[in-house]
C-alpha positions in Angstrom: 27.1 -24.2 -3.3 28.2 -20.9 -2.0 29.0 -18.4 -4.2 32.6 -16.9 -4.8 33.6 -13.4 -3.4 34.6 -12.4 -6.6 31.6 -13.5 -8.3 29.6 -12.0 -6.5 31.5 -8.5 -7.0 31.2 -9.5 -10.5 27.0 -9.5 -10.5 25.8 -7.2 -7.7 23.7 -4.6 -8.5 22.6 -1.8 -6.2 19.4 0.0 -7.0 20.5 3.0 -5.5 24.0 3.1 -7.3 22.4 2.8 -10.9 20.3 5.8 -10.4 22.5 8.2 -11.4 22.2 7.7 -15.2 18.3 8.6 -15.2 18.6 11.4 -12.3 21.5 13.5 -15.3 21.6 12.1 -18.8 18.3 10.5 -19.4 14.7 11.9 -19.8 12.2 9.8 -18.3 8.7 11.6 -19.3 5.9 13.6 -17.5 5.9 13.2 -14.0 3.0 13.7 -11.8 2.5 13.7 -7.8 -0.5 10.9 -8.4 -1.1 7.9 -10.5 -2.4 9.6 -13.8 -4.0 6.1 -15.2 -6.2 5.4 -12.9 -10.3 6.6 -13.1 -11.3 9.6 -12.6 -14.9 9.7 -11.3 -17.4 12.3 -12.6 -20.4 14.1 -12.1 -19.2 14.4 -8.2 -19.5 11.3 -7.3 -15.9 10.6 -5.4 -17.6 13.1 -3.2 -20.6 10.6 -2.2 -21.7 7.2 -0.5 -22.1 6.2 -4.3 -18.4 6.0 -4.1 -18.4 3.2 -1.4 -21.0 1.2 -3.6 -19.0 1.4 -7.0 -15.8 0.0 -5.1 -18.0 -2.8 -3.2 -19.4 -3.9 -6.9 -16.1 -3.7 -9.0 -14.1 -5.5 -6.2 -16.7 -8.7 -6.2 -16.9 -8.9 -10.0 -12.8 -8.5 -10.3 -12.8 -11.4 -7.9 -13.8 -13.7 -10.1 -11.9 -15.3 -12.3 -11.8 -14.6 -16.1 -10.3 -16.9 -18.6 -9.5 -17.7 -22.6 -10.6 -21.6 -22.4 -11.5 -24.3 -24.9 -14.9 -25.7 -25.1 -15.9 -29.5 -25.9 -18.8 -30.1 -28.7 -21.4 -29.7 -26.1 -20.2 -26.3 -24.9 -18.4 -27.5 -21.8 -15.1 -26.2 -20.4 -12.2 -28.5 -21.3 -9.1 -26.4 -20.5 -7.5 -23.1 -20.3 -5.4 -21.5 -23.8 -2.2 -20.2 -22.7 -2.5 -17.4 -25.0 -1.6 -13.6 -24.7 -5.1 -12.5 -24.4 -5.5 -15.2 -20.8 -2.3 -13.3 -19.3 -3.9 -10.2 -20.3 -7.1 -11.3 -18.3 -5.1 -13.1 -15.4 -1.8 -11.8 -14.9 -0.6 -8.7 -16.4 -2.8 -6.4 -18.9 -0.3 -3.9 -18.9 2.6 -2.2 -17.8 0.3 -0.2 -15.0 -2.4 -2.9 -13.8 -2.4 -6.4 -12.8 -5.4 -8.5 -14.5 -7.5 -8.3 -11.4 -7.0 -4.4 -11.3 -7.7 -4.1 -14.8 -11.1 -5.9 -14.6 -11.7 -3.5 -11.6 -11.2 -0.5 -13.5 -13.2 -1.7 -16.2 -16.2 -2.5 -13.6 -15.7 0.9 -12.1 -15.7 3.2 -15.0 -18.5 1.4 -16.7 -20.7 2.0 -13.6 -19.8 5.4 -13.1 -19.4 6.6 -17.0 -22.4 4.0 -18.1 -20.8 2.8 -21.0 -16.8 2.4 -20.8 -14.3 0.7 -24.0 -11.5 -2.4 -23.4 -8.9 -1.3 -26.1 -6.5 -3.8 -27.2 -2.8 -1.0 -27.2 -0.3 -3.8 -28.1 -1.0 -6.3 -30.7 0.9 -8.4 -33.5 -1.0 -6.9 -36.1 -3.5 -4.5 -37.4 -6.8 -4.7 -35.8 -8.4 -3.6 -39.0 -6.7 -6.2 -41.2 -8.0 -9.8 -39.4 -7.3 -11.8 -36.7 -4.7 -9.6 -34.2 -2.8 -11.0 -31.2 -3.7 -9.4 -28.2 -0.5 -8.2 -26.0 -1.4 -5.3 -23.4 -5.4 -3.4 -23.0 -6.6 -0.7 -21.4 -9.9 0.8 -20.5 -10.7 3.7 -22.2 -13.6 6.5 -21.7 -15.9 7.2 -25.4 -16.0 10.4 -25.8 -17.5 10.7 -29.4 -19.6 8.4 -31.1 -19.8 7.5 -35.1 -21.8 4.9 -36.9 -18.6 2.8 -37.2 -15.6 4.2 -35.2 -15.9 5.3 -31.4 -13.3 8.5 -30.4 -11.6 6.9 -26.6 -9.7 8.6 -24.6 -7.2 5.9 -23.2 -3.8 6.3 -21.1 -0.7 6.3 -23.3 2.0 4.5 -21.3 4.7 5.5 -23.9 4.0 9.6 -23.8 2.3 9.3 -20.0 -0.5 11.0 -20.5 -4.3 10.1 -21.7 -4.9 10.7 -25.4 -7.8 10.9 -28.0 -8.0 8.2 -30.9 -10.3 6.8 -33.2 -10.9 3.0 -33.3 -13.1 1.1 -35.3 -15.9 -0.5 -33.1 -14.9 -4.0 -34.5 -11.7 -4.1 -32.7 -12.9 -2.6 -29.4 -14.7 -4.0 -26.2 -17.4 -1.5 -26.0 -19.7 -2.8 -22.5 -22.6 -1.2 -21.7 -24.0 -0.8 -18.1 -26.6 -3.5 -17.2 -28.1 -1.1 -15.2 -28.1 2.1 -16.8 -31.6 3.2 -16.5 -30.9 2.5 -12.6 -27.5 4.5 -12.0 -27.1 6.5 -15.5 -29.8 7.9 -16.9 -30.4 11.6 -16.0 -33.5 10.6 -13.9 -32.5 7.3 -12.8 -32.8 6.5 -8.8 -28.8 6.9 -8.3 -28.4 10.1 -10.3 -31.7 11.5 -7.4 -30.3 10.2 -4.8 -26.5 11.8 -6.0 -28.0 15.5 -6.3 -30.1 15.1 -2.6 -26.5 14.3 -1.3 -25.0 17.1 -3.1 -27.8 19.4 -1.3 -27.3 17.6 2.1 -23.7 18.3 1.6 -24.2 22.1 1.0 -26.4 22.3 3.9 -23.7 20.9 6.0 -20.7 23.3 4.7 -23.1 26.2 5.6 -23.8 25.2 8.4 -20.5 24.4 9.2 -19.1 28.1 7.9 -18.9 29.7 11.0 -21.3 32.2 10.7 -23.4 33.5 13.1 -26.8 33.7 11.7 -28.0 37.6 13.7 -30.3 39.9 13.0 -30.2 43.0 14.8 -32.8 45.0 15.4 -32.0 48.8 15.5 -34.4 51.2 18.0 -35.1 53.3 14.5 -37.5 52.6 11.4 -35.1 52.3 8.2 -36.8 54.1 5.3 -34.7 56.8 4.2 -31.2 56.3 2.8 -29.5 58.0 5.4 -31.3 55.8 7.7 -30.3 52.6 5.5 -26.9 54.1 5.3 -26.4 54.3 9.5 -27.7 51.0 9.9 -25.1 49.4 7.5 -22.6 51.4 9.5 -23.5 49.9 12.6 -23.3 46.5 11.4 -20.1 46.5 10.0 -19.2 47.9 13.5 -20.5 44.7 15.0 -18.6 43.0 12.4 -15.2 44.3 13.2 -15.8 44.1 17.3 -16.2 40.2 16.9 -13.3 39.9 14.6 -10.9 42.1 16.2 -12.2 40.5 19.8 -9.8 37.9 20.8 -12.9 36.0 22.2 -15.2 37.3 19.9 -17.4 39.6 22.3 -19.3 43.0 21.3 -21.6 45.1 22.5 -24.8 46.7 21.4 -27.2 49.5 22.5 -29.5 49.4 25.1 -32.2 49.8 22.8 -31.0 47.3 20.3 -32.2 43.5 20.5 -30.0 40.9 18.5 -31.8 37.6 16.9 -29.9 34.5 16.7 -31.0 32.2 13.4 -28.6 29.4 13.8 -31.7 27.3 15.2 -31.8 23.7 12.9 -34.5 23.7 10.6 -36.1 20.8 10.0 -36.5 19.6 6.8 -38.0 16.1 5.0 -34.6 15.9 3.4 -32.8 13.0 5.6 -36.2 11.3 5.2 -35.9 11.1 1.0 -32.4 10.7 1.0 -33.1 7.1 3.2 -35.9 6.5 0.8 -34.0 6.7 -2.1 -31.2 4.7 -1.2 -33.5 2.1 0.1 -35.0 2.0 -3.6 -31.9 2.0 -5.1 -30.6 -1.0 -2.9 -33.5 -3.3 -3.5 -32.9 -2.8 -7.4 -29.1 -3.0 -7.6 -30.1 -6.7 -5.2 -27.8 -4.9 -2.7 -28.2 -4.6 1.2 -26.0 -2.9 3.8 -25.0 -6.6 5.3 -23.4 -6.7 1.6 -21.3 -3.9 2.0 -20.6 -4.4 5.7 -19.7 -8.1 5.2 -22.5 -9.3 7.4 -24.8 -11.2 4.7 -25.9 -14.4 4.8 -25.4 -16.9 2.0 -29.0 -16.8 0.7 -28.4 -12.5 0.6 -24.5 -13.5 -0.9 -25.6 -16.0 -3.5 -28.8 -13.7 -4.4 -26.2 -10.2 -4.6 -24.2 -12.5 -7.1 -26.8 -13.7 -9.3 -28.6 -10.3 -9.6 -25.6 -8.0 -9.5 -22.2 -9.6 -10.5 -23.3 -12.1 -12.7 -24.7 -9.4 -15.2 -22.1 -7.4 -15.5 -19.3 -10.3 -15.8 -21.8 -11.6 -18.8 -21.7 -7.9 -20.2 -17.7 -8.1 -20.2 -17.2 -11.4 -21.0 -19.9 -11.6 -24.1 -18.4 -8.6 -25.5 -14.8 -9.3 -25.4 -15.7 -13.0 -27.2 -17.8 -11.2 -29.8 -14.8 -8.2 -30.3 -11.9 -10.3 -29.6 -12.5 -13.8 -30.4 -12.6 -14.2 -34.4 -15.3 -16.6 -36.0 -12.5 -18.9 -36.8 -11.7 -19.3 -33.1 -15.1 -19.4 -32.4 -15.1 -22.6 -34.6 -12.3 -23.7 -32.8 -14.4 -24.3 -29.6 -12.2 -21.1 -28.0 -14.6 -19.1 -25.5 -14.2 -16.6 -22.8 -16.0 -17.2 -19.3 -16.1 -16.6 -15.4 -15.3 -19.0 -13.0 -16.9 -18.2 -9.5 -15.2 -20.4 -6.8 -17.9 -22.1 -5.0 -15.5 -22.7 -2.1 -14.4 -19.2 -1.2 -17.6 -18.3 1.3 -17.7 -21.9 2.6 -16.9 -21.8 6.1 -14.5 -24.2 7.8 -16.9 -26.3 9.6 -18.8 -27.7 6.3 -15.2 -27.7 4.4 -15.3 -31.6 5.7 -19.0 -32.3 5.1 -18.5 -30.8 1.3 -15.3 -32.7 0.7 -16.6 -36.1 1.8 -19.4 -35.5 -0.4 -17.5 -34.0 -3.6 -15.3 -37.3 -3.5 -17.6 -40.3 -2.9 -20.2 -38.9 -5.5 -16.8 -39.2 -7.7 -16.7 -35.1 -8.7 -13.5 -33.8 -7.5 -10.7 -35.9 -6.6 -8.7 -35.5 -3.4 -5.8 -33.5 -4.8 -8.6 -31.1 -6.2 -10.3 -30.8 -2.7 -6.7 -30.3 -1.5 -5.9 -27.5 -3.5 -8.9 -25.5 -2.6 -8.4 -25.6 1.2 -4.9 -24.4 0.4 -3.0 -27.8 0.8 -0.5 -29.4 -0.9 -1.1 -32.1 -3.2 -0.7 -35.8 -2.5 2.0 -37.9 -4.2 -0.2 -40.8 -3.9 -1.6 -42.4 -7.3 -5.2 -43.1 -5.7 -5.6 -39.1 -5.0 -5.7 -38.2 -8.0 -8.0 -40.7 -9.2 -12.2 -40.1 -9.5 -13.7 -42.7 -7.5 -15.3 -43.4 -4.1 -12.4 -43.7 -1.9 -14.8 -45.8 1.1 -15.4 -48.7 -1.8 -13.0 -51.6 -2.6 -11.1 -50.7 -5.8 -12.9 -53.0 -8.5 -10.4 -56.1 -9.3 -9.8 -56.9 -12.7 -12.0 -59.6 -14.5 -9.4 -62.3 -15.2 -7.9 -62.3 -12.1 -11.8 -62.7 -10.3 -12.2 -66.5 -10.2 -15.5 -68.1 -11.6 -18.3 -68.3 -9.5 -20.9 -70.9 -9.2 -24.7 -70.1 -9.3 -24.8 -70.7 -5.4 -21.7 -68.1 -5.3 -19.1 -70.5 -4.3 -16.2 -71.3 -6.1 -16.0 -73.9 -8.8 -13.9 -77.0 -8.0 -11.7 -78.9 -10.9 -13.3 -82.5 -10.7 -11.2 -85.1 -12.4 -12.9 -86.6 -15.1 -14.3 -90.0 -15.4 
């Protein structure tokens, strides 16, 4: 039904129209020119490769799902618990970050800082007084340590800015780094690798200066200071005839020979810097056909279960010890990862994997549906378990009685 003129008069709303309240009566906060939440590497490192390889990491591990779920009494999943602290983990976690981003920026800062803190900012009650509803989180950076309360500095949507505070370790996610003696320690193979970068990177600035490298070589011995004196005079005059040349041209004495150093010096260098990121590839269980989307499924499935999967255990252990009470623990509640076993499959064994999946009776056909992006059937049968090429069983009193030959027994009259 179309809607009136005058209703429609009556309900518009123009987002340029109600500006002008905030732009003259209302105070919005601190403003900045970039997003002032998000992390802030250290040490250098936006500056290097190591960069690249945090971001390939935190965007696998934030690809996989996380989730507040019931268990059975054997430990299996049963279903999902539509609770705050699941829309925290898949849909929103705050006012700034979806729950994907969020789980990035946890994975990020962790690898980076070595040790990073989920902080519940919004719940129903005191964290310190029981069991607490979990509304909003965000990732925080420890600054100070004490034997029972951690100091985190952790964005403040409300004033817009980051701020100090001092939680009790009970009531916040503090994750380690699984590999912190690779990537953190002060000796580690990342933290090498970071500082021959830093060198190579020098190096390259000086090179690329613009200087010219010369050494001139006056037709006079320069042992006095008057001697010492003239010769700085005449290369300052050098100086200023290349920089006050328009095409940077001077000229010397006839007796005067100029040196140029600019000559590439080779160095081993290039040669450790290869080494060490080789070394640090092979115990990370990363390889450039992971970062360059080129791996195989044996490399994929081996980068998962040596790199991903430890860090997801790290976060999802630590948020069902911090954030899951032992009442709720009682209650069968848990937190896990689901990887989607369908996501690297390529098209051409989809049908292979779904006939399979179905006549071994583990997913129905609604399920296999739904992860090749299809709608689901209407029809009864798909979403039933069973092997779709058998006859559906009949039911016993409608089968009639057999005979021990197999044939059917006949209703004789009787004598």
């Amino acid at each position: 039904m179309e809607i009136a003129f005058g209703s429609r008069l009556k309900h518009a709303w123009n987002a340029f129209l109600g500006n002008e309240f905030f732009k003259y009566s209302h105070s919005l906060g601190p403003s900045y020119s970039y997003r002032p939440d998000r992390p802030i590497f250290s040490r250098g490192n936006e500056r290097s490769i190591i960069t690249s390889v945090y971001n390939r990491i935190a965007l696998d591990a934030a690809s996989i799902g996380i989730q507040h779920v019931r268990l059975d009494d054997d430990g299996r999943f049963t279903e999902v618990i539509n609770s705050s602290l699941n829309g925290c983990l898949t849909l929103e976690a705050n006012l700034d970050q979806t729950g994907r981003a969020f789980i990035q920026d946890v994975v990020m800062s962790m690898l980076d800082e070595g040790c990073v803190a989920i902080v519940p900012t919004d719940t129903d009650l005191d964290p310190e007084t029981g069991s607490f509803k979990i509304e909003t989180m965000r990732t925080g950076k420890i600054v100070e340590w004490y034997p029972k309360h951690v100091k985190v500095r952790v964005y403040n949507e409300n004033r817009g800015e980051k701020q100090d505070v001092i939680l009790p370790k009970s009531g916040v996610a503090i994750i380690e780094n699984p590999f912190f003696a690779v990537m953190n320690e002060p000796n580690s193979t990342m933290q090498r690798l970071i500082r021959k970068l830093n060198i190579l990177d020098a190096i390259d600035e000086q090179s690329g200066s613009g200087k010219l490298n010369l050494i001139i070589q006056l037709p006079y011995v320069i042992k006095t200071e008057a001697r010492r004196q003239q010769a700085e005079k005449r290369r300052k005059d050098i100086e200023e005839q290349l920089s006050d040349s328009k095409y940077g041209v001077a000229y010397t004495d006839g007796t005067e020979h100029v040196v140029q150093l600019n000559r590439p010096i080779d160095n081993n260098l290039m040669s450790q810097i290869e080494y060490l990121t080789s070394m640090l590839y092979s115990q990370l269980g990363i390889t450039q056909g992971i970062l360059d989307g080129t791996a195989d499924d044996r490399t994929k499935l081996n980068y998962d279960n040596r790199t991903i999967e430890p860090i997801l255990s790290a976060i999802v252990d630590e948020m069902k010890r911090k954030f899951l009470t032992k009442t709720a623990r009682s209650q069968k509640q848990s937190i896990l990862f689901f990887r989607d076993p369908f996501r690297l499959v390529p098209i051409n064994d989809i049908a292979e994997i779904a006939d399979k999946m179905t006549r071994n009776e583990i997913m129905t056909s609604n399920e296999i549906r739904q992860k090749i992006g299809m709608k689901p059937s209407k029809d009864p049968k798909a979403d039933e378990l069973r092997n779709s090429n058998l006859s559906a069983p009949k039911e016993e009193g409608n089968q009639p009685p057999s005979t021990s030959e197999g044939g059917n027994v006949q209703n004789e009259p009787e004598v």
